[in-house]
C-alpha positions in Angstrom: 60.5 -8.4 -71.7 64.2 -9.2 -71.9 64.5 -6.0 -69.4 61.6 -6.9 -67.2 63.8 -10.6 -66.4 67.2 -8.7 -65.8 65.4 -6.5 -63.9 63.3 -9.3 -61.5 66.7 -11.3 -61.5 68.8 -8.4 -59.9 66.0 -7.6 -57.9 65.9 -11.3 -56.6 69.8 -11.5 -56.3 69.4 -8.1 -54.2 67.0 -10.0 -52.2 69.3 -13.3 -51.8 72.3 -11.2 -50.5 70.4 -9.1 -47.9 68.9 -12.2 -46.4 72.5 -13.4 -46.8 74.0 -10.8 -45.1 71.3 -10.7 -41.9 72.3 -14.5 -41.4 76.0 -12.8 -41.2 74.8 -10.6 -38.9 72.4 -12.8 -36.2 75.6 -14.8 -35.7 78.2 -12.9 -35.5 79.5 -11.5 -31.9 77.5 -9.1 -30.4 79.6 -5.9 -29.3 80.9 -5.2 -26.0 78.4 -2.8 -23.9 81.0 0.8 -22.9 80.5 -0.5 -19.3 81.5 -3.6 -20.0 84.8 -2.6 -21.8 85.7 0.0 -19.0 85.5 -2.9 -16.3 87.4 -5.0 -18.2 90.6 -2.4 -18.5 90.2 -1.2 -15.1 90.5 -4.9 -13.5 93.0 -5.4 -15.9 95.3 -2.7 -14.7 94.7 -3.3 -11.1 95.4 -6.7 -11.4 98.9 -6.2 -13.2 99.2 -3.3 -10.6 98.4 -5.9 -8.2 100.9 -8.5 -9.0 103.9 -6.0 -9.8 103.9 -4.1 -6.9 103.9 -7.5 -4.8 106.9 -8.8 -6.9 108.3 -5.5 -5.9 107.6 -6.6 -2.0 109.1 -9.6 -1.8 112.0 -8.0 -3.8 112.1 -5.3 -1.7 112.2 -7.5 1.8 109.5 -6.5 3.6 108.3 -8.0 6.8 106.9 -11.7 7.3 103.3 -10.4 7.0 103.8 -8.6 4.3 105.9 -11.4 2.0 102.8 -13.9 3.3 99.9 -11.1 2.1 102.3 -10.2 -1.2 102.3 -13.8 -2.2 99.3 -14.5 -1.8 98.4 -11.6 -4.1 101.0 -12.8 -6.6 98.9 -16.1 -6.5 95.4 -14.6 -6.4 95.9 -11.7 -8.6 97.2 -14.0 -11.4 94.9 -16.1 -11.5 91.8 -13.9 -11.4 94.0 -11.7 -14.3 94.2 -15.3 -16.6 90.1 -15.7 -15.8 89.7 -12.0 -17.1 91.7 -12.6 -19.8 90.2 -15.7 -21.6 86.6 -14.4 -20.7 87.2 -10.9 -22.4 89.4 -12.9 -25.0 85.9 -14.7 -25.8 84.3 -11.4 -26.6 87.3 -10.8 -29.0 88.7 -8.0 -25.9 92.3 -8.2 -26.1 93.8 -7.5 -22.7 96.8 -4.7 -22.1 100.0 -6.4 -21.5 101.5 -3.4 -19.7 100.6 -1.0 -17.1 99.0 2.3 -18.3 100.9 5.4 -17.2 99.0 5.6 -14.1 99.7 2.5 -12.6 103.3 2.4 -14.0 103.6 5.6 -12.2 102.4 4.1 -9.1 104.4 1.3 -9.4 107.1 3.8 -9.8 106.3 5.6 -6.7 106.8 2.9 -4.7 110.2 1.5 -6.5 111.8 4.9 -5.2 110.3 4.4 -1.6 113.1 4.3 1.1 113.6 1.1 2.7 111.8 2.2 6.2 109.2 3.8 4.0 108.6 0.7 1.6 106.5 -1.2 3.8 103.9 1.2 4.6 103.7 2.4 0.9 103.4 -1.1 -0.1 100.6 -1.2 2.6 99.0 1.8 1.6 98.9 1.3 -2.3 97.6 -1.9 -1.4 94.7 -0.9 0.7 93.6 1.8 -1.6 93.6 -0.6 -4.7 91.7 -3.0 -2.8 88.9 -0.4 -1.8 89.1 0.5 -5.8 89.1 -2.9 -6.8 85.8 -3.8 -4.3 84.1 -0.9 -5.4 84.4 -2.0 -9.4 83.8 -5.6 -9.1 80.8 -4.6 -6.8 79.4 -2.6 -9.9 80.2 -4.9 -12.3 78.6 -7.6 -10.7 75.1 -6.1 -10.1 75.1 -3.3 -13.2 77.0 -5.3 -16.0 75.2 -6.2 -19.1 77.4 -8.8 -20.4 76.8 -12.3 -18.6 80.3 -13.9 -18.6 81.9 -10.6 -17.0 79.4 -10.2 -14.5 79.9 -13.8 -13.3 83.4 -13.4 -13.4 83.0 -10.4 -10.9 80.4 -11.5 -9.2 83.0 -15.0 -8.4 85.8 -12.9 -7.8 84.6 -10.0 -5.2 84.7 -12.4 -2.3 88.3 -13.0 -2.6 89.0 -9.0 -3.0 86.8 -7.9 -0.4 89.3 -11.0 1.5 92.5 -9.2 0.4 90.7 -6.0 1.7 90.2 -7.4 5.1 93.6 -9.2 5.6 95.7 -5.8 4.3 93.3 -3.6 7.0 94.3 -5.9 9.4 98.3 -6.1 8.3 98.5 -2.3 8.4 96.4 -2.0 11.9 99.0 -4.1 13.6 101.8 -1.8 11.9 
């Protein structure tokens, strides 16, 4: 008998801790769809890209229509890069502080441009990242499965498909 109750009291322990445990699970965060995660680095990157290479702009000297679109990215770029960051920081994403070697190569690229070829790079980098960045957000926005990111692109492709209007126009009227 004594074995029958050490038996029925591990068995209702057993029981206690499993229920326990799926509590645990029901509220903790759910994970991150592979989508999801891949949008999240890809705007992360193009945003630093975004900001670092306009920095580089109005270092460099370019004209007046480029310093106004550069700033403006500086502006726009860092702000929709803090918005990324505290909604993937809610879904325990932590967000690169640095650019990957792709866009730090980039960014490189265009450091080394001459000074008559700077403006045009600039231009060019900057109209290709747009298309890029249009293009994700785009996705995102109708295919992601997480909520909060898809808002977050869904609210922020006007003002990209914006920055892809304004540089078409800057580098038409170059």
């Amino acid at each position: 008998m004594k074995i029958l109750t050490t038996a029925l009291a591990a068995a209702l322990f057993a029981c206690a801790a499993h229920i326990q445990g799926a509590d645990i699970l029901t509220t903790a965060k759910p994970a991150v769809d592979k989508g999801d995660l891949a949008f999240v680095e890809k705007a992360s990157q193009a945003g630093m890209f975004e900001v670092r290479s306009s920095e580089l702009a109005i270092k460099r000297g370019v004209g007046s229509a480029e310093q106004a679109f550069a700033r403006q990215m500086i502006a726009d770029h860092t702000k929709a890069n803090a918005e990324l960051a505290a909604v993937a920081g809610k879904k325990g994403i932590v967000i690169a502080s640095d650019l990957d070697k792709k866009h730090q190569e980039m960014l490189d690229a265009l450091g080394t441009a001459t000074d008559k070829d700077f403006g045009k790079e600039y231009l060019a980098a900057q109209l290709k990242g747009h298309k890029q960045a249009v293009d994700l957000f785009t996705d995102e926005s109708k295919d992601g499965k997480d909520v909060d990111l898809r808002g977050f692109a869904a609210e922020t492709l006007p003002t990209l498909e914006a920055h892809l209007l304004h540089v078409k126009k800057i580098a038409d009227s170059n």
